[in-house]
Structure formats: C-alpha cells, structure tokens
Backbone as CSV, one residue per row, in Angstrom:
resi,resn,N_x,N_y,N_z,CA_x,CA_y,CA_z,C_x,C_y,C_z
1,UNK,120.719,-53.829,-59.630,121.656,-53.144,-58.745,120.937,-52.620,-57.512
2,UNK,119.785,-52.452,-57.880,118.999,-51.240,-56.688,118.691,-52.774,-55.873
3,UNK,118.551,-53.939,-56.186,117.972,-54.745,-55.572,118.893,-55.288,-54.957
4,UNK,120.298,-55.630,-54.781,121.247,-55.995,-54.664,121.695,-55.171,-53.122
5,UNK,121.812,-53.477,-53.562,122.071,-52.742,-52.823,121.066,-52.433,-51.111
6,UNK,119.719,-53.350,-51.325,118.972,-53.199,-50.304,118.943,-54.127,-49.674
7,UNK,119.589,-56.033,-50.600,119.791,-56.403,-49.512,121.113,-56.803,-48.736
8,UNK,122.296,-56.105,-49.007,123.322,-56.306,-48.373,123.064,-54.956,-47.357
9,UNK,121.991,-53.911,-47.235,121.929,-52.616,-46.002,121.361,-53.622,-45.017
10,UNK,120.624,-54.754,-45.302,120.209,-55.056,-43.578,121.255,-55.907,-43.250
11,UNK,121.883,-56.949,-44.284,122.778,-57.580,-43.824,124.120,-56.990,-42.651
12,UNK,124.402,-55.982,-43.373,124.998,-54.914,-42.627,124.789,-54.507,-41.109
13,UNK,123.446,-53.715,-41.387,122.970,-54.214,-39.727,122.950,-54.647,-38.609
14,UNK,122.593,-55.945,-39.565,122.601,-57.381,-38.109,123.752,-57.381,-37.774
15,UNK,124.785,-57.099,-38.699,126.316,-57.770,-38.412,126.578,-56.536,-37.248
16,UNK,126.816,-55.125,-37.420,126.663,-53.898,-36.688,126.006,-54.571,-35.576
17,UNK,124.529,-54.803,-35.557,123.884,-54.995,-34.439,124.824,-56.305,-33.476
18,UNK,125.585,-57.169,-33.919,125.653,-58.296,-33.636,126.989,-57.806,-33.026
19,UNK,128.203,-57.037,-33.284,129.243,-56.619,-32.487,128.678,-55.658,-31.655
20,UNK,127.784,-54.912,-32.127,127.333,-53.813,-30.321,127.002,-54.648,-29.369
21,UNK,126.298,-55.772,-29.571,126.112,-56.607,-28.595,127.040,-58.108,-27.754
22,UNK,128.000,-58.101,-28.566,129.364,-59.067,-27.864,129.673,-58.204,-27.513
23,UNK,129.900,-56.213,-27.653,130.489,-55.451,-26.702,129.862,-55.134,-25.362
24,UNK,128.590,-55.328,-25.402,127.994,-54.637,-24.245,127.633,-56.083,-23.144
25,UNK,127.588,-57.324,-23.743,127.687,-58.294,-23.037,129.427,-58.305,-22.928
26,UNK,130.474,-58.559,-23.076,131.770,-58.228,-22.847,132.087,-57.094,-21.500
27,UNK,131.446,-55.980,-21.895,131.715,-55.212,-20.688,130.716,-55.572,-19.469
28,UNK,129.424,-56.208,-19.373,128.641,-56.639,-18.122,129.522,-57.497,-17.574
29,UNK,130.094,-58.691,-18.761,131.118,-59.613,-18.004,132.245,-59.496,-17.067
30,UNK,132.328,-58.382,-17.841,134.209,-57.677,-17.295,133.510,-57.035,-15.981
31,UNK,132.894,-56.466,-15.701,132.395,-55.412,-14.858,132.052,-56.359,-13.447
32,UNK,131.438,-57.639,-13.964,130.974,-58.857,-12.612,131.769,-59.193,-12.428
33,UNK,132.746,-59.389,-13.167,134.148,-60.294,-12.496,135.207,-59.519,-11.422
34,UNK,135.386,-57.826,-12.080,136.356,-57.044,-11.603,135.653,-56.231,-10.016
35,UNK,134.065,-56.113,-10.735,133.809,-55.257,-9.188,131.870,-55.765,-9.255
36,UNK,131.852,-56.593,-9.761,130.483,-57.560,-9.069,130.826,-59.067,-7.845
37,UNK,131.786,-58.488,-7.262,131.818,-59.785,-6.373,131.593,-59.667,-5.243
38,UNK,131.047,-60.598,-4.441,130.877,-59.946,-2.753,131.690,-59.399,-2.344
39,UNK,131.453,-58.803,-1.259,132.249,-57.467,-0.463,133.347,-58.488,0.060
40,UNK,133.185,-59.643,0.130,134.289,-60.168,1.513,134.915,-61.249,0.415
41,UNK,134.762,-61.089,-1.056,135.899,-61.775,-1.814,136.717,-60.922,-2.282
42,UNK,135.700,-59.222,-2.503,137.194,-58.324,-2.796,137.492,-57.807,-1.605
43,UNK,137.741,-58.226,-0.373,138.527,-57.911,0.598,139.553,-58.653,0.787
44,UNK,139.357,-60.078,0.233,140.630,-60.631,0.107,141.929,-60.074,-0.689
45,UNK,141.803,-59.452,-1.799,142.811,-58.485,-2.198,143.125,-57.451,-1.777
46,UNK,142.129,-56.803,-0.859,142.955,-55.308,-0.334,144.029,-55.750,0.453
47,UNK,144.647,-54.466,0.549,145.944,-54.766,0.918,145.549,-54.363,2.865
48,UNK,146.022,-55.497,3.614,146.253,-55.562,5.007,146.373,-53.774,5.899
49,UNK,145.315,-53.808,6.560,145.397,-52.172,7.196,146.401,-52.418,8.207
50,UNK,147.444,-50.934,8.035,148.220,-50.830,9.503,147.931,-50.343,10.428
51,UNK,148.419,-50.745,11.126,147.786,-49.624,12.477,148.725,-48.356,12.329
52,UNK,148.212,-46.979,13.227,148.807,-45.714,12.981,149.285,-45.825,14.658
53,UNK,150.549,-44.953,14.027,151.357,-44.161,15.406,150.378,-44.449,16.988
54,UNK,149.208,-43.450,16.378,148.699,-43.667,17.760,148.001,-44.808,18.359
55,UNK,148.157,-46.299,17.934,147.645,-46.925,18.270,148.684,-47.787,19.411
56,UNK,150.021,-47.306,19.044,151.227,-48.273,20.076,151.521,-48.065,21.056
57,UNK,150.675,-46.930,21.767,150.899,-46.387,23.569,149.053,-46.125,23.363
58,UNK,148.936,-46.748,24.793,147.904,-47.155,25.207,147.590,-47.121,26.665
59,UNK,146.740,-46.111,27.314,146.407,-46.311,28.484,145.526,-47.142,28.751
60,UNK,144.900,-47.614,29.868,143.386,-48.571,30.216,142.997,-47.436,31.045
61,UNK,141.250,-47.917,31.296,140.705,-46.639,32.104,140.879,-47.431,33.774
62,UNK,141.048,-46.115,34.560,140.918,-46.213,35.491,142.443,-45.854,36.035
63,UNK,142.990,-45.540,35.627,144.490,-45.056,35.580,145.024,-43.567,35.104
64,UNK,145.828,-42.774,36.163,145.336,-41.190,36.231,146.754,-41.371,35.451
65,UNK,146.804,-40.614,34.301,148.437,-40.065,33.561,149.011,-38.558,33.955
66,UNK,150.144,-38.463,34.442,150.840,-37.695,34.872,151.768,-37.115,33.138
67,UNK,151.828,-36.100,32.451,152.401,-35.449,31.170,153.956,-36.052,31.245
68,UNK,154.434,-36.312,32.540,155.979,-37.007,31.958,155.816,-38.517,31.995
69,UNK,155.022,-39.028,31.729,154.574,-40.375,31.653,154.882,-41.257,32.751
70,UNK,154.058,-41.074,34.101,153.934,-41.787,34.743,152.723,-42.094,35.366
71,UNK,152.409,-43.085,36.226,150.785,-42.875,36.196,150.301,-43.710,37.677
72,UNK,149.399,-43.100,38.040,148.737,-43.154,39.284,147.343,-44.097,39.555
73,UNK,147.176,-45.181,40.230,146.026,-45.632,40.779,145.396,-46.001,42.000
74,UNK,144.430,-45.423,42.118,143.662,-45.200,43.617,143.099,-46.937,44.118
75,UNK,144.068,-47.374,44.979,143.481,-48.483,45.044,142.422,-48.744,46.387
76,UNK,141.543,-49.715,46.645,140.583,-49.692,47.706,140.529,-49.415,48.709
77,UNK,142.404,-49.656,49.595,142.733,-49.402,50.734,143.013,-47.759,50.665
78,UNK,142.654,-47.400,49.375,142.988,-45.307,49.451,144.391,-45.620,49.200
79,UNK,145.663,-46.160,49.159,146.812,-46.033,49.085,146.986,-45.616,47.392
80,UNK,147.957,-44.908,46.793,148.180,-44.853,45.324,149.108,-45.583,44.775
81,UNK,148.772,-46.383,43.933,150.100,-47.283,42.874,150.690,-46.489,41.732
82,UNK,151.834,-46.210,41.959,152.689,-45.391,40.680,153.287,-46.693,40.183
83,UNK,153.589,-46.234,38.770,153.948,-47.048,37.764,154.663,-46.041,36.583
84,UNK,155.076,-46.995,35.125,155.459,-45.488,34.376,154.657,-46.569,33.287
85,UNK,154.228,-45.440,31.935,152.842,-45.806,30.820,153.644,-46.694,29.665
86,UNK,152.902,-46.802,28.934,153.453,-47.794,27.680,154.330,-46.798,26.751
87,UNK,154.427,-45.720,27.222,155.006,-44.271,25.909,156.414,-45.062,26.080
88,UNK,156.591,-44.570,27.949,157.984,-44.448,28.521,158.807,-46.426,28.542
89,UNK,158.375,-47.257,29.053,158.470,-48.426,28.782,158.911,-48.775,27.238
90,UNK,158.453,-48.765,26.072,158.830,-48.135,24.656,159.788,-47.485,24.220
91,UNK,159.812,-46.143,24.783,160.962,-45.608,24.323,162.578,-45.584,25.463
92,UNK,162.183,-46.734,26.587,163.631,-46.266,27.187,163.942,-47.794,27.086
93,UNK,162.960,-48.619,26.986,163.343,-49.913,26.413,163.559,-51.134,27.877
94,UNK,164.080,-52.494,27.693,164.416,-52.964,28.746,165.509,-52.148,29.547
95,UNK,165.028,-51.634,31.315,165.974,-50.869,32.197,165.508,-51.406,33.094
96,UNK,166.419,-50.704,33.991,167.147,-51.331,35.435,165.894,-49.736,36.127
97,UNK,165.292,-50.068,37.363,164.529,-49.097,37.917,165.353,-48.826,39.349
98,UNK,165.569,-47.784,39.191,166.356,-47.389,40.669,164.957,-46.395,41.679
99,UNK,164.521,-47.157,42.212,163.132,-47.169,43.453,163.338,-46.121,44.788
100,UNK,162.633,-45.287,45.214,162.005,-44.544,46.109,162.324,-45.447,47.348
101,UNK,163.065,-45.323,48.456,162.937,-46.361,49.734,161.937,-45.719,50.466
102,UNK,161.296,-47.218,51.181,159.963,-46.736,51.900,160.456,-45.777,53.075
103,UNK,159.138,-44.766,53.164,159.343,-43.962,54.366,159.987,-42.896,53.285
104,UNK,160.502,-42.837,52.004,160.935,-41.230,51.348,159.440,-40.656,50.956
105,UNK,159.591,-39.097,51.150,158.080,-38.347,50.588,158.505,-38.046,49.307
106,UNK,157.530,-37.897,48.545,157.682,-37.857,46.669,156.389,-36.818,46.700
107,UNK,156.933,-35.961,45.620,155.645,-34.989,45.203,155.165,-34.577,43.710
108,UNK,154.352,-34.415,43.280,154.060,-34.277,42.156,154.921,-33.529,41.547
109,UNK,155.305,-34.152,40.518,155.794,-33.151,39.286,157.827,-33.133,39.559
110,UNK,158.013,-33.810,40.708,159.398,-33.543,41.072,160.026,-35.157,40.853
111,UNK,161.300,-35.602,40.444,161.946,-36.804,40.406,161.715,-37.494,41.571
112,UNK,161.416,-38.390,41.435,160.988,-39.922,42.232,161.661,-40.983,42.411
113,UNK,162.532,-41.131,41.086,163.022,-42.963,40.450,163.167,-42.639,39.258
114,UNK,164.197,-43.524,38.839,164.883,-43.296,37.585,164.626,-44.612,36.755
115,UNK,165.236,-44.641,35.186,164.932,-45.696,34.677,166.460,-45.772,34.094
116,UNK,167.035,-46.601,33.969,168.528,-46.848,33.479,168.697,-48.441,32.332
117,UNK,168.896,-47.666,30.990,169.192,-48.554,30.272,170.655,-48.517,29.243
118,UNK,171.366,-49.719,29.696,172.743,-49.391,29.466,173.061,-47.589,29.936
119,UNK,173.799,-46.902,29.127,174.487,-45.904,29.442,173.350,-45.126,29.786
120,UNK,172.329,-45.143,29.228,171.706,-44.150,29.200,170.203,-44.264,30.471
121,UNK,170.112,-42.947,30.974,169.547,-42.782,31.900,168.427,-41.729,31.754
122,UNK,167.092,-41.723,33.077,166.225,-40.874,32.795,165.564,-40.623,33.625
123,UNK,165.404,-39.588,34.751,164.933,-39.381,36.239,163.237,-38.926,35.630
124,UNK,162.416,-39.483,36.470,161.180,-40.051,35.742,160.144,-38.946,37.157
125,UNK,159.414,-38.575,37.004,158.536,-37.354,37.919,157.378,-38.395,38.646
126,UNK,157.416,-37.930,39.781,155.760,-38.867,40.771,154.738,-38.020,40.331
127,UNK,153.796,-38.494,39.774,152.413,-38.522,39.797,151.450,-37.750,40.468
128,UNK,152.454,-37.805,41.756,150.947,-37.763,43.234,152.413,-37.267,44.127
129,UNK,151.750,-36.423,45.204,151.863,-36.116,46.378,152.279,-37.299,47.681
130,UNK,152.638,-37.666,48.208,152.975,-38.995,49.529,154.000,-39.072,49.650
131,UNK,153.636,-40.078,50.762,155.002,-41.015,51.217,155.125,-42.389,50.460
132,UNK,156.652,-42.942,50.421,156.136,-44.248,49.799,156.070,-45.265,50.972
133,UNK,155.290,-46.007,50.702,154.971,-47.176,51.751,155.149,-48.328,51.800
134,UNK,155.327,-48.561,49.872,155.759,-50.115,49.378,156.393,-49.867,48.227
135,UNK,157.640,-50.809,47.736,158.315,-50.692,46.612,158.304,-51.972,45.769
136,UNK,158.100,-52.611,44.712,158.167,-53.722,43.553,159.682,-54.134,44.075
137,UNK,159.848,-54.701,45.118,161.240,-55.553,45.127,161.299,-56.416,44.130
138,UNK,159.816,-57.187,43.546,160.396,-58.264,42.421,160.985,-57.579,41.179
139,UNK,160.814,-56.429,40.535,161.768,-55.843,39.301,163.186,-55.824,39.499
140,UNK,163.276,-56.120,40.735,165.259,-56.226,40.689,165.322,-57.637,40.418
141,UNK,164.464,-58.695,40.710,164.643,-59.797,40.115,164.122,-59.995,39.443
142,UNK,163.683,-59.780,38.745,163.327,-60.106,37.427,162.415,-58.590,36.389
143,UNK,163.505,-58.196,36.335,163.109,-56.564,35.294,162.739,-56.881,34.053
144,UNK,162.039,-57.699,33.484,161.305,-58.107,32.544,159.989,-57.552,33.035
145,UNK,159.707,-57.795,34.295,158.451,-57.338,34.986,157.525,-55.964,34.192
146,UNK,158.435,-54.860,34.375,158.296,-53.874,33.727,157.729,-53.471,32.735
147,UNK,157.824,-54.618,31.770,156.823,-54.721,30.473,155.655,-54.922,30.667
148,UNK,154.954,-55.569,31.736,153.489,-55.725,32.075,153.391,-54.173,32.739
149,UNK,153.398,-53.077,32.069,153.421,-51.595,32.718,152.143,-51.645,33.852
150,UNK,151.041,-52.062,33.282,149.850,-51.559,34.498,149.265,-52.315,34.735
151,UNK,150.322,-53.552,35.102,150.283,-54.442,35.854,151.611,-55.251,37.043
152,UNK,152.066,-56.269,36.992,153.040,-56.446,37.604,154.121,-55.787,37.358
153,UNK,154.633,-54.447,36.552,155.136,-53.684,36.459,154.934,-52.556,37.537
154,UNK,154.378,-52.087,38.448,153.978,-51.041,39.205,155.419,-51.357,39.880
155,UNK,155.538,-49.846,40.677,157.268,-49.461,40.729,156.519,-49.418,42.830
156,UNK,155.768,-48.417,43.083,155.699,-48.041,44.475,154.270,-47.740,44.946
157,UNK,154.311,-47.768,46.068,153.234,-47.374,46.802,152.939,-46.190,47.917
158,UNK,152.069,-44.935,47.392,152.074,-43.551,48.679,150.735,-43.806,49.160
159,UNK,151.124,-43.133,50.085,150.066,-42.560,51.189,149.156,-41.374,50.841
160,UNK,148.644,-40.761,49.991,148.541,-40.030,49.056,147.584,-38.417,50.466
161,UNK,148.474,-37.182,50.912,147.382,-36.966,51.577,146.149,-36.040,51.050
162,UNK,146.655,-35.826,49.620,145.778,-34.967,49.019,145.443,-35.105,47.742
163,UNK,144.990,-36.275,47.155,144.952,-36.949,46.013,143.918,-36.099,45.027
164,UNK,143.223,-36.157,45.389,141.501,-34.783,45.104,142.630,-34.137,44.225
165,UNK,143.333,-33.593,45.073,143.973,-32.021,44.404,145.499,-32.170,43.650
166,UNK,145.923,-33.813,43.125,146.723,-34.148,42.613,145.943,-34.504,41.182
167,UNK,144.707,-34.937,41.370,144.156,-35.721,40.058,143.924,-34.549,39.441
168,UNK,143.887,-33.236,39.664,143.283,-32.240,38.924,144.324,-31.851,38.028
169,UNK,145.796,-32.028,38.111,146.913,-32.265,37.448,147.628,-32.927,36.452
170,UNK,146.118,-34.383,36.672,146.390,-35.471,35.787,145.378,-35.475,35.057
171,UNK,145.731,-36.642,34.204,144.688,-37.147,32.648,143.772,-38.561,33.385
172,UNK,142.711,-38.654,32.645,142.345,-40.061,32.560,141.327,-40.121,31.872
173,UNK,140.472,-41.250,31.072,139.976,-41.494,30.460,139.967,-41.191,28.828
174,UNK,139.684,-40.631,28.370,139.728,-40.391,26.723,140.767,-39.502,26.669
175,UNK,141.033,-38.385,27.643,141.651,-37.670,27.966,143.005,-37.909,27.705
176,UNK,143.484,-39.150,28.785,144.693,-39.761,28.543,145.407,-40.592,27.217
177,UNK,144.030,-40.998,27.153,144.331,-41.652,25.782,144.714,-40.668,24.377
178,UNK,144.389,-39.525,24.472,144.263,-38.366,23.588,146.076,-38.056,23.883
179,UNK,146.296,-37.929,24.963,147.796,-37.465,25.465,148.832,-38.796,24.798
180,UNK,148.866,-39.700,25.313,149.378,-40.733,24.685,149.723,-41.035,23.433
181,UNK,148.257,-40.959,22.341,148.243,-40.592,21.289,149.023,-39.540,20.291
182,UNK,148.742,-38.218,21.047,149.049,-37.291,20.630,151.468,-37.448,20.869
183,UNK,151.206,-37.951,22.140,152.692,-38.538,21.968,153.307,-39.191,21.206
184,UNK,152.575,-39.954,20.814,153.402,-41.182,19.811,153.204,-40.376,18.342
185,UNK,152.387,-39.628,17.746,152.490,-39.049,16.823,153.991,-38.167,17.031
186,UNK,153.857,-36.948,17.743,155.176,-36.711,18.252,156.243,-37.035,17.997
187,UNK,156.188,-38.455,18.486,157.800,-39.138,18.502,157.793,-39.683,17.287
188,UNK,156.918,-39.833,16.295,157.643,-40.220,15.120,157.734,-38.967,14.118
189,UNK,157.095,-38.153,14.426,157.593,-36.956,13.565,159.071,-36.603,14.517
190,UNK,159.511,-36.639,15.705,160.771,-36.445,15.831,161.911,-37.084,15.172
191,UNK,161.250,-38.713,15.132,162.742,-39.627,14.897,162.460,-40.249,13.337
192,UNK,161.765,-39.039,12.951,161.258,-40.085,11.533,162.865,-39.569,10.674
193,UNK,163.652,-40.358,9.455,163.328,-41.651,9.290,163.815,-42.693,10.327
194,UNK,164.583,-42.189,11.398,165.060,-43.306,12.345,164.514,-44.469,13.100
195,UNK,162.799,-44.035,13.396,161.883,-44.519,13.633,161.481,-45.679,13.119
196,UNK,161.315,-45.660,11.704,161.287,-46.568,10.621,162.060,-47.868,10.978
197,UNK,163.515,-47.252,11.361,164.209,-48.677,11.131,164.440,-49.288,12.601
198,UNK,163.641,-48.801,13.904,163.778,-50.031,14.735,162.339,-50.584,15.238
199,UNK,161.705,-50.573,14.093,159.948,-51.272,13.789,160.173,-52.774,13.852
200,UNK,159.521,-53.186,14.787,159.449,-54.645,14.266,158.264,-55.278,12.952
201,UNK,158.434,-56.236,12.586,157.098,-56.713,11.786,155.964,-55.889,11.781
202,UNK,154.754,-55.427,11.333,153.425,-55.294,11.151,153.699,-53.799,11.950
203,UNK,154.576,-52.855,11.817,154.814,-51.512,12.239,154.434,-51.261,13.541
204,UNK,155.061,-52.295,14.640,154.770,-51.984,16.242,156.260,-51.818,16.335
205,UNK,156.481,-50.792,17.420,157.824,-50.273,18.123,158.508,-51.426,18.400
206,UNK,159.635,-51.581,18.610,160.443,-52.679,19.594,160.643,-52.162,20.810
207,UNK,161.176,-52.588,22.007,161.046,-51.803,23.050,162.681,-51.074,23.107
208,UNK,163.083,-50.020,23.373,164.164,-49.520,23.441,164.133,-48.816,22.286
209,UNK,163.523,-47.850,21.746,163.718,-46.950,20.738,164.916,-46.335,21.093
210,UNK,164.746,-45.827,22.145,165.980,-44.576,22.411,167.641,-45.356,22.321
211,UNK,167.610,-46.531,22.331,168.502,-47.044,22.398,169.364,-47.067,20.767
212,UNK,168.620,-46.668,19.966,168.952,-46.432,18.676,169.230,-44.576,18.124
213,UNK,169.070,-43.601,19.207,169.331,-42.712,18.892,170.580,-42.479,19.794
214,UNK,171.530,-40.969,19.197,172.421,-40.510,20.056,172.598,-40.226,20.869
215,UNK,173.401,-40.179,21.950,173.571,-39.479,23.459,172.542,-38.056,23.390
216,UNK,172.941,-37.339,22.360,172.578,-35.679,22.503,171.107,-35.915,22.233
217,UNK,170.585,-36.736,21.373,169.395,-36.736,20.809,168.607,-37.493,21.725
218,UNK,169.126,-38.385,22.451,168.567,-38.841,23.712,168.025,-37.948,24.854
219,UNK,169.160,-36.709,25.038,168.781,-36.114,26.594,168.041,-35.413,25.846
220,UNK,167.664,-35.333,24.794,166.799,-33.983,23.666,165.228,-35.159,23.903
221,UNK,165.257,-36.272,23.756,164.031,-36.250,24.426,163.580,-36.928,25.335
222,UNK,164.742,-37.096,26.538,164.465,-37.383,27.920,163.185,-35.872,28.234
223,UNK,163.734,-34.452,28.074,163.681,-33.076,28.209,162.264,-33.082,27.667
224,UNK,161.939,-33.693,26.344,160.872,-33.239,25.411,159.480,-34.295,25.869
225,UNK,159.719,-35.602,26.132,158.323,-36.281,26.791,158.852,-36.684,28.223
226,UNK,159.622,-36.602,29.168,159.917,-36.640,30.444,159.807,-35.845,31.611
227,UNK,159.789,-34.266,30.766,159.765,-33.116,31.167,160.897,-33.014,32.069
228,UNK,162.063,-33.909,31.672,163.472,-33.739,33.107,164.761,-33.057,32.475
C-alpha cells in the first residue's frame, strides 16, 4: 500500500504540472493575439476619430477677425479686403449679399452689408474704418462665390485711414483661431440637440444651420455671434 501510494503522488504532479502549463502557455497565446500585435494592426480596429466642434470654423493667418465675424486684409497696395469668416458663411448658409456702393464710408463695429437667406436676414459689422473703393460684383452672379470665404468670396474694398488703430480691435493669428473655436463650441452648446440633426456625414456642418432654427431663435443668434 505504502508503495502504491508513492507512486501515484508523482504521477499526480506531472499531471498538475502539465495543466499549469497548457494554462500559462494558453494565456501568452491569448495575450499575443488580443494585445501583442503591431501598433498599426490594432489601429485598424479602433474606431475612426471625429473631429470636435472646434475644428469646422477656421481662420488662415494673415487675416485680422473682427468678434461679429467679419474679417479684414491688408493688401500690398495698403487698401483693406473685407470679407465675412467660415463661422458666419456656416451658420447663415447659401445668401444673397446686399454690398456697400463705392464711395459709401463704413466704420468699425457699425453695419456695412447684410447677408439674406430666404426670409431670413442679418446686418453684418465692417471690420475697419474707410471708404469703400471696390465691391465683388461677381457674387450677384454667381453667389456660390461666397463659399470660397477668404478667397473669391471677399465682399469690398476701403481705403483704410487708420488701420494701426483698427487692428488693435481685431484678432489674428492663434488669437483668432482661439475666437472661432471658442465660437463653434458655443453654437453647439446653443443648438444642441438641433445641431445634431443638420450634420452632414463624418460630423461637418452643412451650410445654412440657421436655416433649421426658428424666426425667434434666429434673431437670438443673429444678436449672440453678430453682435446686431
């Protein structure tokens, strides 16, 4: 019996020894397969990054931002190009631009030109101090234009006589971009959940947000990023 009993204890053993070890090779296996793989095969399963709020209004440098979203550039001849930013373009959507005639003076911070889409309307503030000298006649033919904002979108042209002491009023560089930013966060904590539902694909705005809110809730934030 005593002899019997000593050798089924090692048999025992090995067998013990022999499942600790299909477990601990089992879990090395499991462990290489689930999170031993290169970095750029488990990136194929993460899930696609979105972009945030503040990435869908966007200034470029070299372009001064005015707080009711319009914006100013000093071009070589010294004359200034007004335009309006990617915030305002966005939220008033495809509109009709009713333009400054040359020879009117425009001053900072006061109505200039309006933007008109269907019913709804929005008297938009100059930038800068001047006279205007030139106006975008092509946006009456063809107001698609408008969407290239700070580019073939530009609305007029001043004479600027005190620009020095207009830019000190305005944004530019990180600055602007910070304002912009800080806007579009803004507007979706205003219109959230409404916001949501006029997103196109991959969570970029469509153009005409406002065109999906109410009359009242409209002049509520003509008032709130227009300052009119």
């Amino acid at each position: 019996m005593s002899h019997e009993f000593l050798s089924v204890y090692p048999a025992k053993l090995i067998e013990y020894g022999l499942c600790v070890g299909y477990l601990l090779a089992f879990v090395g296996f499991w462990r290489y397969v689930h999170g031993g793989r290169p970095a750029s095969a488990r990136a194929e399963v993460r899930e696609p990054a979105r972009h945030g709020v503040s990435e869908w209004f966007t200034i470029p440098e070299g372009f001064y931002l005015h707080p009711g979203h319009s914006w100013a550039r000093v071009s070589p001849d010294g004359l200034v190009t007004v335009g309006i930013d990617d915030f305002a373009h966005k939220l008033v959507g495809p509109a009709r631009v009713e333009l400054p005639r040359a020879g009117q003076p425009v001053a900072q911070g006061e109505p200039a030109f309006a933007l008109r889409a269907d019913t709804r309307a929005v008297e938009m503030l100059s930038p800068v101090d001047g006279t205007v000298v030139e106006v975008n006649r092509a946006l009456s033919d063809d107001p698609d234009r408008l969407g290239d904002t700070y580019g073939k979108g530009w609305l007029f042209r001043v004479n600027p006589p005190r620009f020095s002491a207009n830019a000190k009023q305005l944004l530019d560089g990180s600055a602007a971009q910070r304002w912009e930013s800080a806007a579009g966060e803004a507007l979706a904590r205003r219109l959230s959940p409404e916001l949501g539902q006029v997103l196109a694909d991959g969570g970029t705005p469509v153009r005409g947000i406002a065109q999906e809110v109410d009359p009242a809730g409209w002049d509520a934030l003509a008032r709130r990023f227009f300052l009119t």
